[in-house]
C-alpha positions as a printed NumPy array, in Angstrom:
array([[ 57.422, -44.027,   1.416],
       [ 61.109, -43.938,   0.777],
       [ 63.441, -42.241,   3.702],
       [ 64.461, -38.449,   2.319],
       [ 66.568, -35.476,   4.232],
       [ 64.996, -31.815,   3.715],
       [ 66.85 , -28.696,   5.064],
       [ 66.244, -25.257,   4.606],
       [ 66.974, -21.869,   5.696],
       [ 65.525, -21.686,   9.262],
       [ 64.144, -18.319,   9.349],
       [ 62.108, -16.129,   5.983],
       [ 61.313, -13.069,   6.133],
       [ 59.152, -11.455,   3.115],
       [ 57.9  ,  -8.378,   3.321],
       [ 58.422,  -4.732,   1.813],
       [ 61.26 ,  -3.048,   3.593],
       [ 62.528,  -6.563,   4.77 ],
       [ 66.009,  -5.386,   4.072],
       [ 66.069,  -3.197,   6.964],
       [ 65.882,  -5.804,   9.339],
       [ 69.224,  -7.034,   9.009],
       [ 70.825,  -5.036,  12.215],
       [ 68.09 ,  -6.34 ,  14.111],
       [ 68.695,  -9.713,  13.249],
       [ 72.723,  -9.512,  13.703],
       [ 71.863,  -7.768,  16.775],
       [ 70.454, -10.782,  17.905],
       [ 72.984, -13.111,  16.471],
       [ 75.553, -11.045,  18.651],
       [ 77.598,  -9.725,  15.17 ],
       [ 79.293,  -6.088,  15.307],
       [ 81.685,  -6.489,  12.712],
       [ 79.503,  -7.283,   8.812],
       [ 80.91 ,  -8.16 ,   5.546],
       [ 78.391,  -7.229,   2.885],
       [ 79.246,  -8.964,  -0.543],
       [ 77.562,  -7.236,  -3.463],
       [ 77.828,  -6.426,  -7.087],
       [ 78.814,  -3.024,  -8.1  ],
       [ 75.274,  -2.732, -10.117],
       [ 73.696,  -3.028,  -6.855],
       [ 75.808,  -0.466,  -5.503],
       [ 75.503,   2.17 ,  -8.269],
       [ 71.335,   1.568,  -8.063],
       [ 71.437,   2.85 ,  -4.357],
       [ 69.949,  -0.541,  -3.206],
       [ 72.397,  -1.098,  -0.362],
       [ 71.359,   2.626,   1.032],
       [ 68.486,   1.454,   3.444],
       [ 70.481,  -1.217,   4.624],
       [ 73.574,   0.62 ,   5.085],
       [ 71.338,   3.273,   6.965],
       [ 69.953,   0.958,   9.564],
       [ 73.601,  -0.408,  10.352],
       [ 75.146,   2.769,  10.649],
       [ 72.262,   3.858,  13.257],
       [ 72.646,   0.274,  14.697],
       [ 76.822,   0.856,  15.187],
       [ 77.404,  -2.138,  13.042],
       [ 80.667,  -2.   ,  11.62 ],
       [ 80.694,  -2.887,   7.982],
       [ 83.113,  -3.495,   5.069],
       [ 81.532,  -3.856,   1.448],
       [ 83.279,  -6.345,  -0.995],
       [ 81.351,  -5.311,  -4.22 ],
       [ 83.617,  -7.005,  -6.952],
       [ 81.157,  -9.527,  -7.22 ],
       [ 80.797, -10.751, -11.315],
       [ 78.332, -13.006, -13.15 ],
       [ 79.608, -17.023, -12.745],
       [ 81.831, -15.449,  -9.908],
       [ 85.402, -17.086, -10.074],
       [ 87.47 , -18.449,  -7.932],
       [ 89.347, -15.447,  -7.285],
       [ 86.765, -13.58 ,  -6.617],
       [ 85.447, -15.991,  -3.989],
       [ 88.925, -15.961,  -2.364],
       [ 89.123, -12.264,  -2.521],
       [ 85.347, -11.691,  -0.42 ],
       [ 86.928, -14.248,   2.123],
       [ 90.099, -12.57 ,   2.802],
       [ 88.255,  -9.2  ,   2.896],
       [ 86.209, -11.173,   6.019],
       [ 89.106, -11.977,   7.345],
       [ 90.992,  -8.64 ,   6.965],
       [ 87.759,  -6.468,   8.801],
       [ 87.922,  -9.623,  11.481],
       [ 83.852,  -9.955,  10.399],
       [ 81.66 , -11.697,  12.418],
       [ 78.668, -12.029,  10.359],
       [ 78.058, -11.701,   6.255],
       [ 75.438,  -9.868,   4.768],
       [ 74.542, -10.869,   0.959],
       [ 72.265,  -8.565,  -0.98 ],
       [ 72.204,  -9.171,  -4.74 ],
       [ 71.474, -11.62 ,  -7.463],
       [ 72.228, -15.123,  -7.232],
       [ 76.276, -14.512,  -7.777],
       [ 76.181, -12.516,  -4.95 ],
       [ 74.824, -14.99 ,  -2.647],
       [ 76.802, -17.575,  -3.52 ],
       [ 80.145, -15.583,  -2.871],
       [ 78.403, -14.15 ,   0.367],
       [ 78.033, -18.043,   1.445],
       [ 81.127, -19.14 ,   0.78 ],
       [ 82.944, -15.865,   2.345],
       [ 81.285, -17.187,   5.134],
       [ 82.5  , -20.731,   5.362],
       [ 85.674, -19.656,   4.41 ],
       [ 86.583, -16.638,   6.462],
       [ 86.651, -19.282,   9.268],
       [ 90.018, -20.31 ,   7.979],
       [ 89.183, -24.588,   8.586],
       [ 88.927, -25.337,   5.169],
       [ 89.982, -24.542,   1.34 ],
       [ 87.898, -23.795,  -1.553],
       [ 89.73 , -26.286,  -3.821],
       [ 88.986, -28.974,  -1.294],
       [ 85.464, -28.736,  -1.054],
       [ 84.415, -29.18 ,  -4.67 ],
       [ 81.094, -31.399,  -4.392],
       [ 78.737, -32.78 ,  -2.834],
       [ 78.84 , -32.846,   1.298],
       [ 82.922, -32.026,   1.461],
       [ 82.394, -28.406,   3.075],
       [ 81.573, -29.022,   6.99 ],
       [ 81.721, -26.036,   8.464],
       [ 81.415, -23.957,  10.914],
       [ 80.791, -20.722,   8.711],
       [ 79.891, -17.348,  10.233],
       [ 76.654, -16.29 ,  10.496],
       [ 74.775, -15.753,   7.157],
       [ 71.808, -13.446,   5.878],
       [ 70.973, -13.153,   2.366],
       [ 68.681, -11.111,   0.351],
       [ 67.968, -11.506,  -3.041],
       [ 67.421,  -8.359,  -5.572],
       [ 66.353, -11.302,  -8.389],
       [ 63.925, -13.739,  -8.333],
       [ 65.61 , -16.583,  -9.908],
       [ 68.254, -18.85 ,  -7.998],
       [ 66.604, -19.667,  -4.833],
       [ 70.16 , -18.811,  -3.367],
       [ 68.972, -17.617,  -0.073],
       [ 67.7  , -21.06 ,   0.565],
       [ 69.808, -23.237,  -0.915],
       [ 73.052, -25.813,   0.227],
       [ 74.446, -24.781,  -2.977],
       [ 77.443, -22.384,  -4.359],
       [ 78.462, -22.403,  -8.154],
       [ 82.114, -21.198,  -9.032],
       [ 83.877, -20.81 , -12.097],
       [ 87.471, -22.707, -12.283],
       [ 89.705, -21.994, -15.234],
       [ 88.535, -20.179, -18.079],
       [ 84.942, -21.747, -17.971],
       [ 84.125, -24.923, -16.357],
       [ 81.965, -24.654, -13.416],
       [ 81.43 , -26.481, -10.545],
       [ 79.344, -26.749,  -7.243],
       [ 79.854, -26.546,  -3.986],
       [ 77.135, -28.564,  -2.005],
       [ 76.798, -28.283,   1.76 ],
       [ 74.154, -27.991,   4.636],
       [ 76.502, -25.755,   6.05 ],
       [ 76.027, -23.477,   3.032],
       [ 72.359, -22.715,   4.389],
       [ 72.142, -19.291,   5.574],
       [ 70.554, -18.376,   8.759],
       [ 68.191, -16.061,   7.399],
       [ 66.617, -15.212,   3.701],
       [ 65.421, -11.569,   3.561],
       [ 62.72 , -11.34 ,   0.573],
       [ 62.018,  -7.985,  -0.027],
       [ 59.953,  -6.656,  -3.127],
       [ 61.025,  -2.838,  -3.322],
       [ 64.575,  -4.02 ,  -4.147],
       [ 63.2  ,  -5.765,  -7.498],
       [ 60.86 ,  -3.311,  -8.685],
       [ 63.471,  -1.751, -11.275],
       [ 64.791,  -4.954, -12.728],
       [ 64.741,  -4.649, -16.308],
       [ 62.123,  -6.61 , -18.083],
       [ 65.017,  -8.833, -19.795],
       [ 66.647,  -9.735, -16.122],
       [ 62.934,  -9.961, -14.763],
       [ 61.918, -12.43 , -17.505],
       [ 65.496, -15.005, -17.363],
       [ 65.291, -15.104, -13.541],
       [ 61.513, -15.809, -13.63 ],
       [ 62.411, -18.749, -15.89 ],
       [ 65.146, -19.912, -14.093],
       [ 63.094, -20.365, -10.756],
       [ 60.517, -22.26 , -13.081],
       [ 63.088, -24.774, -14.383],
       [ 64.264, -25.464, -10.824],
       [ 60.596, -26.317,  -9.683],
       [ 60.203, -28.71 , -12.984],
       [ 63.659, -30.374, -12.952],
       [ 62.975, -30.319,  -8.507],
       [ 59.821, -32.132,  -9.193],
       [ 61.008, -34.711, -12.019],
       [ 64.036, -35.079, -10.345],
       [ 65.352, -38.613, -10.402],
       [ 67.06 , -37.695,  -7.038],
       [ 66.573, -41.175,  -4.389],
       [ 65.952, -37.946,  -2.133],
       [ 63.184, -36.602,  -4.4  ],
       [ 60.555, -36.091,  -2.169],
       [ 57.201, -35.251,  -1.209],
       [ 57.861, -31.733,   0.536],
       [ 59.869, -30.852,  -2.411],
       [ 57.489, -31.91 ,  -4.784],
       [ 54.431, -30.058,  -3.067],
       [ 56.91 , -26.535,  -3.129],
       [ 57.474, -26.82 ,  -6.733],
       [ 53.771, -27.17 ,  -7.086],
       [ 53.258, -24.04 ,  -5.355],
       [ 56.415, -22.409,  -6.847],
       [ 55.027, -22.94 , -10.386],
       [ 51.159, -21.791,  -9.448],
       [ 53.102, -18.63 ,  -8.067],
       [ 55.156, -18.033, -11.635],
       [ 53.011, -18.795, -13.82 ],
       [ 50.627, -16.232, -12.32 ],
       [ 53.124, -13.738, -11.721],
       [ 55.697, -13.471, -14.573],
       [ 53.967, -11.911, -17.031],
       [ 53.242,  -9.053, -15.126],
       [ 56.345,  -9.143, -13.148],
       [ 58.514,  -8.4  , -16.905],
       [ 55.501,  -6.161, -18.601],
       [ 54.607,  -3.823, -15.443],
       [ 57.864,  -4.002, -12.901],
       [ 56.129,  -1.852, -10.965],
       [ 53.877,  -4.359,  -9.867],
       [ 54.842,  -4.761,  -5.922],
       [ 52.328,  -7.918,  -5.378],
       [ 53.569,  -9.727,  -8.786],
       [ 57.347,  -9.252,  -7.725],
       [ 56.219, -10.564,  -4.209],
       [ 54.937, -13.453,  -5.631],
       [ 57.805, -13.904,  -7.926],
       [ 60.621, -13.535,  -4.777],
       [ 58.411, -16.478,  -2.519],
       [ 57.688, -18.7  ,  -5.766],
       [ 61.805, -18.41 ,  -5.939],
       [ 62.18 , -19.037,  -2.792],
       [ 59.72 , -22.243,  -2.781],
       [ 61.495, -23.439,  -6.16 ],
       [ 65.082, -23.168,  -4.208],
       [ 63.684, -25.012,  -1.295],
       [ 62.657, -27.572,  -3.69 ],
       [ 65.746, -28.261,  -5.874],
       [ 67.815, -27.899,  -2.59 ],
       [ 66.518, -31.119,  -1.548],
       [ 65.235, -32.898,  -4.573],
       [ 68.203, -31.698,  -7.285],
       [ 68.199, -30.681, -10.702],
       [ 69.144, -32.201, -13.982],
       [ 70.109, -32.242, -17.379],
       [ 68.782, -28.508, -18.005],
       [ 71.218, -27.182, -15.731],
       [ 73.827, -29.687, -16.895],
       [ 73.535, -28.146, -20.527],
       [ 72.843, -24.414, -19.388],
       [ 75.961, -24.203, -17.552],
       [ 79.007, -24.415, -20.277],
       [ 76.623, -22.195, -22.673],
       [ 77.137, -19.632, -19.278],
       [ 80.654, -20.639, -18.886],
       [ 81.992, -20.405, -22.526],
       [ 79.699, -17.228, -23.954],
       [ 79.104, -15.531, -20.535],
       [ 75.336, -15.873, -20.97 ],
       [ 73.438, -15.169, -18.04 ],
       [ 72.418, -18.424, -16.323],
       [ 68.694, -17.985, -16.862],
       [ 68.906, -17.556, -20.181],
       [ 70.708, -19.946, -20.987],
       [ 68.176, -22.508, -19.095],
       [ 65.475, -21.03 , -20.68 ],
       [ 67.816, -21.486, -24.363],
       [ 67.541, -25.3  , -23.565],
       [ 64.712, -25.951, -21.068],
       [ 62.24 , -27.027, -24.37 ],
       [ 64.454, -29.089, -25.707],
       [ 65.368, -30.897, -23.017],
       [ 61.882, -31.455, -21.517],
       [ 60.81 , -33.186, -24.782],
       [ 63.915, -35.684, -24.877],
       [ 62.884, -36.439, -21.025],
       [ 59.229, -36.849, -22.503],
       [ 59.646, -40.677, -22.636],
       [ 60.146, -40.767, -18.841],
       [ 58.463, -37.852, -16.914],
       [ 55.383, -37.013, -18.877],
       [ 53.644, -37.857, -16.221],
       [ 55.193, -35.384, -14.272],
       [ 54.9  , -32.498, -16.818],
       [ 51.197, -33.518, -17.004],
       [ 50.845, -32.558, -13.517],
       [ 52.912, -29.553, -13.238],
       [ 51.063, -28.105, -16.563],
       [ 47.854, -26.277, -15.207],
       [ 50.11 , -24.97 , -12.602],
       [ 51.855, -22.921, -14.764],
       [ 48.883, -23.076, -17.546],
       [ 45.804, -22.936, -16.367],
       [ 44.014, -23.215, -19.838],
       [ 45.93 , -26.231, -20.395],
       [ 43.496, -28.638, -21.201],
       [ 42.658, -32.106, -20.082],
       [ 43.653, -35.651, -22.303],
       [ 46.002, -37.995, -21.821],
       [ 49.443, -37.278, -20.049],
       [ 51.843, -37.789, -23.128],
       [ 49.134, -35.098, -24.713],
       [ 49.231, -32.765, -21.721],
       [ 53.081, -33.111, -21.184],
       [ 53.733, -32.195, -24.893],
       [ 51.051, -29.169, -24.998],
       [ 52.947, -28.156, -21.405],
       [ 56.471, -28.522, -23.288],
       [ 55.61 , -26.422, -26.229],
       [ 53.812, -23.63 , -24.089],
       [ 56.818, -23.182, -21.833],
       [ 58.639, -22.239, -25.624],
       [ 56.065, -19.79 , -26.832],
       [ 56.283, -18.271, -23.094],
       [ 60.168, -17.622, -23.578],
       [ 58.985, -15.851, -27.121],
       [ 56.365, -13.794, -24.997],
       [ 58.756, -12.682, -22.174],
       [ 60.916, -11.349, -24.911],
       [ 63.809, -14.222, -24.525],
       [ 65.749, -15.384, -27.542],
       [ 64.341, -18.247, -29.085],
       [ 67.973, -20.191, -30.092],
       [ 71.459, -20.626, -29.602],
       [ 71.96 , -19.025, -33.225],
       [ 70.536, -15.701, -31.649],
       [ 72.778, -15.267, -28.962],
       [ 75.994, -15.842, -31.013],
       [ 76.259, -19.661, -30.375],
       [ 78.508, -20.782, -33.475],
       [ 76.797, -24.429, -34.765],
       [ 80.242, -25.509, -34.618],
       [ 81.204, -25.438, -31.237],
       [ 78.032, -27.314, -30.236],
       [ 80.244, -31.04 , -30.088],
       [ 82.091, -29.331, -27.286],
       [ 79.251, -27.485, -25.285],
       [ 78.192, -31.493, -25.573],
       [ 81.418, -32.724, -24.154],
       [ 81.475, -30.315, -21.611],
       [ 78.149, -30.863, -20.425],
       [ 79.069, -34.647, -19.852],
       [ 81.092, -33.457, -17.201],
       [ 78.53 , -32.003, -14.832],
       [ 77.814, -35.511, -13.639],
       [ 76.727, -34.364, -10.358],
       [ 73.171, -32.676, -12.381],
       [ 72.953, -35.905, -14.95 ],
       [ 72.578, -38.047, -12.904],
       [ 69.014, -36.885, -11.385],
       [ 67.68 , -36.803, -15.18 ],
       [ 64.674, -38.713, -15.638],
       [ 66.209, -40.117, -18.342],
       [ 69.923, -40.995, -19.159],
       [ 71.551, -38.044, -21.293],
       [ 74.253, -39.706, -23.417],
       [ 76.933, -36.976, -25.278],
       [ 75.063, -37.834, -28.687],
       [ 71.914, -36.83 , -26.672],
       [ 72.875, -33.703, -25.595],
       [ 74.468, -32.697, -29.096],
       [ 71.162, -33.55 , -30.593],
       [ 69.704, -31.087, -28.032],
       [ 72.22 , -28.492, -28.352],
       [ 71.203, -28.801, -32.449],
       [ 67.579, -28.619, -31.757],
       [ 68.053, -25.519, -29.379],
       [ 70.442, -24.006, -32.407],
       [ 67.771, -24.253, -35.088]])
């Protein structure tokens, strides 16, 4: 067995009225002084009231940055960080979807004033230290809460990572009562999302692909595929948004280690030219990408198929992976996703450039089972148009 490196968040918490534990925990951590990064959806919903509760009784000083936006841009990332800076925090609290966390993480590393965002675009430039760091997600999609990963906008809509260990948070708070009035539409992209990070996690080409990864997106998937249907058509299903917060969580511990591909490499300039929300636009491209990588992992779809499909059938693995690939595209359909491009106001003729700029998010091609070419991913930009 090859060498491999797998980190995580140290301590998980899932549970219904998780959220409530976060004085406790900064109590422990020694923190008076919280930055709580948000969204202002989150904030209009009442879902920061427990938690502000418990840190009121606690005497936990608090500021709340809620200017969070979908693919968060720089400026907004800079903005969170001075706020921590401003209030003198010594601890940030991120409760919202995926955007949120990611701003919460780097407000973190940044507030301690040792290091700039523009200089840490990549893979292993941010070092730290970063105050201390709990997240909890209201989706579950990104894995955020347990992942070495932040994604910012730059410009007008190029995107691009920030990869660190120091990223990790010290805590991930999964609690079900703040999903429970997601609307089917979010429920349904997230879901999707989680389930392309524990398919790309497991096929990744990664040299740090691995076998705890590989055994989470196992048990990621067998948690989805259960779950998602009943997560988007009955949201007031606590145990099936349960399941869908620790399959996300599993997924993200996956693709933290073992990194995604060429789905995410074509998702994110559809996100960062039309403003799509990131799951959607994975699940917009997930088919169609799958069956180009068919040549190369259909072993690995074979095996992650009754996971997710447990009337899947038996045969041979090209027959399995291809049955797997085309039941992932009817699911979309039944979660109530658009089907292509052309239905979420993709013009055909800005497809050559979605191509180009897809090319550039070398740091996601290059753990692609098999080598995406710009002529490849135009003829799967095409396919997803149709």
């Amino acid at each position: 067995m090859p060498g491999f490196v797998f980190n995580t968040t140290p301590s998980i918490v899932c549970a219904s009225g998780a959220a409530t534990r976060v004085a406790d925990l900064f109590a422990l951590r020694k923190v008076s002084r919280v930055l709580i990064v948000t969204d202002p959806g989150i904030l209009k919903a009442g879902l920061l009231a427990p938690t502000l509760e418990v840190l009121r009784d606690a005497q936990i000083a608090h500021r709340i940055f809620d200017r969070v936006e979908a693919d968060p841009p720089e400026e907004v990332v800079l903005a969170a960080a001075a706020e921590a800076v401003e209030m003198g925090a010594q601890g940030v609290l991120g409760l919202g979807g995926g955007s949120s966390l990611d701003v919460a993480k780097l407000a973190a590393l940044l507030a301690k004033g040792e290091e700039s965002l523009a200089d840490i675009y990549g893979v292993g430039l941010a070092r730290g230290p970063r105050l201390p760091l709990i997240l909890v997600p209201t989706t579950a999609g990104t894995g955020s809460e347990v992942t070495p990963i932040s994604i910012v906008t730059t410009g007008h809509n190029e995107k691009k990572g920030v990869v660190s260990a120091c990223l990790i948070p010290d805590v991930a708070l999964l609690d079900p009562d703040l999903t429970l009035g997601l609307p089917p539409a979010v429920t349904a992209a997230t879901g999707v999302d989680a389930m392309v990070h524990a398919i790309e996690a497991y096929a990744s080409a990664s040299p740090n692909n691995n076998p705890v990864s590989r055994t989470l997106a196992l048990e990621a998937l067998r948690l989805l595929g259960a779950n998602i249907r009943a997560a988007v058509h009955t949201g007031t299903d606590r145990e099936a948004r349960k399941n869908m917060l620790l399959g996300s969580l599993l997924a993200g511990q996956a693709f933290a280690n073992s990194p995604v591909a060429a789905v995410h490499a074509l998702a994110y300039p559809l996100g960062g030219h039309y403003h799509l929300p990131h799951g959607l636009t994975n699940a917009l491209v997930l088919p169609h990408v799958l069956r180009f990588n068919l040549l190369a992992a259909a072993g690995a779809y074979a095996t992650l198929a009754p996971c997710v499909f447990t009337d899947i059938g038996s045969g041979p693995q090209e027959t399995v992976a291809e049955r797997f690939v085309e039941r992932l595209a009817a699911l979309n359909v039944e979660l109530g996703l658009p089907r292509t491009l052309r239905e979420v106001n993709v013009p055909q003729h800005h497809l050559p450039r979605l191509a180009a700029d897809a090319m550039k998010q070398t740091r996601l091609l290059v753990n692609n089972p098999r080598p995406v070419k710009e002529a490849d991913a135009l003829a799967i930009y095409e396919a997803a148009w149709a």
